[in-house]
C-alpha positions as CSV (number, residue, x, y, z in Angstrom):
1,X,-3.4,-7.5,10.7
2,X,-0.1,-8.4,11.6
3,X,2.8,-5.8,11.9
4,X,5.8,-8.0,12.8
5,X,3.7,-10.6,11.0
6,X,7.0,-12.9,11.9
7,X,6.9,-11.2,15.4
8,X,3.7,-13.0,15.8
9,X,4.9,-16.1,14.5
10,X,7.2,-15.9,17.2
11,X,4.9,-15.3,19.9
12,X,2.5,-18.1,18.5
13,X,1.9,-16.2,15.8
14,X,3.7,-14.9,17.4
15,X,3.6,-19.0,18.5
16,X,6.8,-19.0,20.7
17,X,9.3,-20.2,17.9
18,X,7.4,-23.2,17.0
19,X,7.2,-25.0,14.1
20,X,3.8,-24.0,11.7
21,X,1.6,-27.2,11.3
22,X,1.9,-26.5,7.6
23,X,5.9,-26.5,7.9
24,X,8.5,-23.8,6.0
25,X,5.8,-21.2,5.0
26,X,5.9,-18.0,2.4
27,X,3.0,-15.9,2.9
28,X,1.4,-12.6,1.8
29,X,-1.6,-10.7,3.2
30,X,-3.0,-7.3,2.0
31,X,-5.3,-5.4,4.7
32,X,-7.7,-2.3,4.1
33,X,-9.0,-0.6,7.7
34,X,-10.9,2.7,6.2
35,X,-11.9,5.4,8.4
36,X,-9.2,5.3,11.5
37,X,-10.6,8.6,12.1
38,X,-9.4,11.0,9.3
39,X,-7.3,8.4,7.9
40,X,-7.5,5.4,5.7
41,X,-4.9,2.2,6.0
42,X,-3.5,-0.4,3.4
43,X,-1.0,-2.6,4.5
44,X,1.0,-5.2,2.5
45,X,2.6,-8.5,3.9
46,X,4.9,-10.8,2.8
47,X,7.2,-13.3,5.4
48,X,9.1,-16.3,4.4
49,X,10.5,-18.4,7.5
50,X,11.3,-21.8,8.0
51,X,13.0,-24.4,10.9
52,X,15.7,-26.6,11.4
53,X,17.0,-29.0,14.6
54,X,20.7,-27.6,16.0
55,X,22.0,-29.2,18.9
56,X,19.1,-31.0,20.2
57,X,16.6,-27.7,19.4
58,X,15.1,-26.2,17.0
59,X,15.9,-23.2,14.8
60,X,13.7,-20.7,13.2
61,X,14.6,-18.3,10.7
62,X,12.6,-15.7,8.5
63,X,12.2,-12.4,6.8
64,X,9.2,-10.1,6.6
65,X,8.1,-7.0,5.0
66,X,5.7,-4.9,5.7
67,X,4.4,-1.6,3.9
68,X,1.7,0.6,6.0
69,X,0.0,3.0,2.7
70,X,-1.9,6.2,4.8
71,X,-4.5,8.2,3.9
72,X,-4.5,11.6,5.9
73,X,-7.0,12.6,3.2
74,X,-9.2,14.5,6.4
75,X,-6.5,15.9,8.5
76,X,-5.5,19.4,8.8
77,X,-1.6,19.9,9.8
78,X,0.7,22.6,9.8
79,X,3.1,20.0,8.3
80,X,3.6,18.2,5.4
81,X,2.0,14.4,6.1
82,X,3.4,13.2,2.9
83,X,6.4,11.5,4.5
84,X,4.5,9.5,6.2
85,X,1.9,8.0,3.5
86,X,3.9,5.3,2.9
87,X,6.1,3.3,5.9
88,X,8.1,0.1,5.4
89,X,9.2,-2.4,7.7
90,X,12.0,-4.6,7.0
91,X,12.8,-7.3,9.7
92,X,14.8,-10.2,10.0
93,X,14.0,-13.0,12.9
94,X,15.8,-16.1,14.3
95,X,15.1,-17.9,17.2
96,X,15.6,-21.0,19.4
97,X,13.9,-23.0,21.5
98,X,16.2,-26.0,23.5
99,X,14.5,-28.2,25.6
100,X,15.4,-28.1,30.0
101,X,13.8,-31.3,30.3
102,X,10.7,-33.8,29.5
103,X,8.0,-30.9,30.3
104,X,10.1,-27.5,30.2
105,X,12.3,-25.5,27.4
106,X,13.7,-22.3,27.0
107,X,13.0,-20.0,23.7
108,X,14.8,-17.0,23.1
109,X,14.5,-14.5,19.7
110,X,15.8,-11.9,18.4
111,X,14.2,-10.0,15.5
112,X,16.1,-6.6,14.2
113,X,14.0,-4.5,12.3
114,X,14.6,-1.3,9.7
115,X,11.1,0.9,9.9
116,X,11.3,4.4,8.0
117,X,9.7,6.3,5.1
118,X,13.6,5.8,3.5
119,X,13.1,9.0,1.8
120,X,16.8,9.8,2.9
121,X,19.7,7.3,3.7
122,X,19.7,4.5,6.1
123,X,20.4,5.6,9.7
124,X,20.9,4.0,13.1
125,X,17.1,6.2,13.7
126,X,16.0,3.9,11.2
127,X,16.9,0.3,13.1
128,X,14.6,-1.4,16.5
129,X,15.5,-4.2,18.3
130,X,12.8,-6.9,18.7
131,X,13.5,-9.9,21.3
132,X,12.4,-12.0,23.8
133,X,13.0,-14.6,26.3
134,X,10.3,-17.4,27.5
135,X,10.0,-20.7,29.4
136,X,7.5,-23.0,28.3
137,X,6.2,-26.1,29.6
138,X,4.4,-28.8,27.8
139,X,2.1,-31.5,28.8
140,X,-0.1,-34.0,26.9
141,X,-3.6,-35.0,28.2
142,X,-6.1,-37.6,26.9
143,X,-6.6,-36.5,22.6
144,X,-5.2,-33.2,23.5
145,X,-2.1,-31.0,24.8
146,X,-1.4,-27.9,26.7
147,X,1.4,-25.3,27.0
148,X,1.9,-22.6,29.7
149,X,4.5,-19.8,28.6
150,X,6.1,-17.1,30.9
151,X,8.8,-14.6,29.4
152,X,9.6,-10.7,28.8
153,X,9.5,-8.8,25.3
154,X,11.0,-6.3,24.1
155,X,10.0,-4.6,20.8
156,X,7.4,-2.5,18.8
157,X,4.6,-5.2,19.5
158,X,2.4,-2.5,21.2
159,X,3.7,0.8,19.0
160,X,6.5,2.7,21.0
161,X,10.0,-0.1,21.9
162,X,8.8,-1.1,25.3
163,X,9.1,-4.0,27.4
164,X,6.2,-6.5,28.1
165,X,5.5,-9.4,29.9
166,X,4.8,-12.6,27.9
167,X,2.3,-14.8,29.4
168,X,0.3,-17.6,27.7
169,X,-1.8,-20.8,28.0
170,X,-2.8,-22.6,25.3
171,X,-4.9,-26.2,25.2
172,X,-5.8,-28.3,22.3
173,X,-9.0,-30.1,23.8
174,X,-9.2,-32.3,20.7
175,X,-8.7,-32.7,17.1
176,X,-11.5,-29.8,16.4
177,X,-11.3,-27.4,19.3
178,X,-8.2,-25.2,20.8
179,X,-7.6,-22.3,22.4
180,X,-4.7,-19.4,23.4
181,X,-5.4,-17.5,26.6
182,X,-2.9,-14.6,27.8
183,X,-0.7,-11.9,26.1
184,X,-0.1,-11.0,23.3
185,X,-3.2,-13.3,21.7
186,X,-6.3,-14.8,22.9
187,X,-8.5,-16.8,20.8
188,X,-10.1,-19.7,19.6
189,X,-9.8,-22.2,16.8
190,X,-11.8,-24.7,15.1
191,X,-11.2,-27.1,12.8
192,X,-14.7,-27.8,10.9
193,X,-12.5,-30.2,8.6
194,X,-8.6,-30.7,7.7
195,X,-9.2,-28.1,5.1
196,X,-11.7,-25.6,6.7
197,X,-10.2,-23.7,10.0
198,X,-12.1,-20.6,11.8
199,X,-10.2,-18.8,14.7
200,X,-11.3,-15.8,16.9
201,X,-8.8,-13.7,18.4
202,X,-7.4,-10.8,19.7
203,X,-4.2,-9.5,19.1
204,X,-2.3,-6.2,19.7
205,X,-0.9,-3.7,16.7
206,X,2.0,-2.0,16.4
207,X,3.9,0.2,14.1
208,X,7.2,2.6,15.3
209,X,8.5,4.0,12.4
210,X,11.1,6.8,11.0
211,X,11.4,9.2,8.8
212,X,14.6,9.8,7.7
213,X,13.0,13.1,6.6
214,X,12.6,16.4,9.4
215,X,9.1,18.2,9.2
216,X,8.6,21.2,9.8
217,X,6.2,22.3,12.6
218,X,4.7,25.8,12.7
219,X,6.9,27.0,16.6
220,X,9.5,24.6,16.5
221,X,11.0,24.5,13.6
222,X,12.6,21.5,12.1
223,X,12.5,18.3,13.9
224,X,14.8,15.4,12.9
225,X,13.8,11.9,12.6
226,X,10.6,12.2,14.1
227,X,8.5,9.0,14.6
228,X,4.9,7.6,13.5
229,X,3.4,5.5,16.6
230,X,0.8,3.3,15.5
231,X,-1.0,1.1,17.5
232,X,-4.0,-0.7,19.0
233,X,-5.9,-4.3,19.1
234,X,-7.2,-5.9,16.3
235,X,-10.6,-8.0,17.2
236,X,-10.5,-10.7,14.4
237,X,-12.3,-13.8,12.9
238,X,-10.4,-15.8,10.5
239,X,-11.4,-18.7,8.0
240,X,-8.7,-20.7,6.6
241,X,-9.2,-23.0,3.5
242,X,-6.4,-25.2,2.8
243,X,-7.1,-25.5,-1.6
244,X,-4.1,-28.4,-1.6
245,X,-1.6,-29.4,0.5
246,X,1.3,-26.4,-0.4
247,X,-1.8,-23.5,-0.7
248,X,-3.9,-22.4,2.2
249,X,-6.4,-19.3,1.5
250,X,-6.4,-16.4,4.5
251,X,-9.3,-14.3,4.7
252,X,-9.5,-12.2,7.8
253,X,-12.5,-9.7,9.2
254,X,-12.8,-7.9,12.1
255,X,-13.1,-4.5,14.1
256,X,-9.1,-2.6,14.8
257,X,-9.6,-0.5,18.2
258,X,-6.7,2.2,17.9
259,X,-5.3,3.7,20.8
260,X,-2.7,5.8,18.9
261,X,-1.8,7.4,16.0
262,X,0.6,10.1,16.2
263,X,4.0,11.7,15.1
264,X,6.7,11.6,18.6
265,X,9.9,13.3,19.2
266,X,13.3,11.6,20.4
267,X,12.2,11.4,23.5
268,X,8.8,9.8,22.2
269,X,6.7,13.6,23.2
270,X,3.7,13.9,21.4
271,X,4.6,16.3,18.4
272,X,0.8,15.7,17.1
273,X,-2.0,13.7,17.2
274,X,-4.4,12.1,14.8
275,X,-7.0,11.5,17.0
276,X,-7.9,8.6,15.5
277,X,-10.8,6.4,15.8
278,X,-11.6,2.3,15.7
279,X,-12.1,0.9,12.5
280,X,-13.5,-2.4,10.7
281,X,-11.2,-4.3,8.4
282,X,-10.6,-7.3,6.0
283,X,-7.6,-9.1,5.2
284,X,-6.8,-11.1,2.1
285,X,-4.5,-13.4,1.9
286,X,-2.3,-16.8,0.9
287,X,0.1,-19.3,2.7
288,X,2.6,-21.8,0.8
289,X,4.1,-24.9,2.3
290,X,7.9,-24.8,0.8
291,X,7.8,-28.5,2.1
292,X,7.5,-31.4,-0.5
């Protein structure tokens, strides 16, 4: 699953604002996770992002859109849940990494984001900023090559805008085996051929949406731009099949573990909970290289 799927490109993938190894990228993914308690999920992908050298670094640029489809078809309310069936996420993301020296660089990113039902106009309750800032250093060893990165976040990575600390190690022992250790992704890869890839990982949710339309709640009354928090860790083994060289096949599996799903106020107070539960998933999906 990837909310932010460009926010995890970032981070590595979120990859720390480097370069794919399949190079400017357009990708889609659908998801289905049934049964988050009372409450089914469908979410639709698509990201286009590419790079650049500026100035002796390296530029990366991209757009991604998300749609998150609920089904409260279990849940009992004493308000209407219909504004929330159907939450988009439009984000835009540039970033840049300059090199300090021959082992260490700095990356920084920024990636605004519109997340609402839009049911009623655009509003500044409809807009999050996503950034972060990262030193990474780099080191080659024998057929392989590590990285160790140390930074903050800030952003809707784990549900609610919060800040996080970014810490990461990641090794390529060889031409077949790697590995990512740290926040926000842990996992493993393996390359079986240049065309067959399987990764294992773990990787943190998050959705922090608006609507732009008020509920009303049986004692309150009606509450303005309240939010949908969404978030948890997605457990997750992933095959890769590159068909050619522009067209890589995703298909994803896994188990989500949901720590909340819930409607907040302003000042992010629980207004109600879904209590939901984990969930097993799939993911479908395609990458194409823009790249001749």
């Amino acid at each position: 699953m990837k909310q932010c799927c460009y926010v995890f490109w970032l981070f590595s993938h979120i990859g720390l604002a480097q370069v794919n190894q399949f190079g400017e990228m357009g990708i889609w993914e659908y998801s289905m996770v049934p049964g988050i308690g009372d409450v089914d999920l469908e979410k639709h992908n698509a990201s286009l992002f590419g790079a650049f050298t500026l100035h002796k670094g390296l530029l990366e640029a991209g757009l991604t859109y998300n749609n998150h489809n609920f089904n409260f078809y279990g849940t009992s309310t004493d308000f209407d849940t219909t504004v929330y069936e159907s939450m988009h996420t439009l984000t835009a993301h540039i970033a840049y990494r300059r090199p300090l020296n021959t082992q260490w660089s700095i990356n920084v990113a920024m990636a605004p984001m519109l997340s609402s039902n839009f049911n009623e106009v655009v509003s500044s309750e409809d807009f999050v900023m996503n950034a972060f800032l990262a030193f990474i250093r780099s080191w080659s060893h024998g057929n392989g090559a590590s990285q160790l990165t140390m930074g903050i976040g800030y952003g809707t990575l784990f549900g609610s805008p919060r800040f996080f600390p970014i810490i990461s190690f990641k090794n390529k022992v060889n031409e077949r085996w790697s590995y990512s250790l740290g926040i926000p992704q842990t996992g493993i890869s393996y390359a079986f051929t240049e065309r067959h890839v399987l990764r294992a990982r773990v990787t943190p949710i998050g959705l922090y949406a608006n609507s732009s339309e008020p509920i009303f709640l049986n004692g309150i009354g009606y509450v303005q731009n309240p939010k949908l928090r969404f978030n948890g860790r997605d457990f997750g083994l992933e095959h890769n099949y590159r068909l050619q060289p522009r067209l890589t096949t995703v298909l994803r599996v896994g188990y989500t573990n949901v720590d909340n799903l819930d409607v907040l106020d302003d000042n992010n107070g629980i207004l109600y909970d879904f209590e939901p539960d984990g969930s097993p998933y799939i993911t479908m999906g395609i990458q194409y290289n823009l790249n001749d």
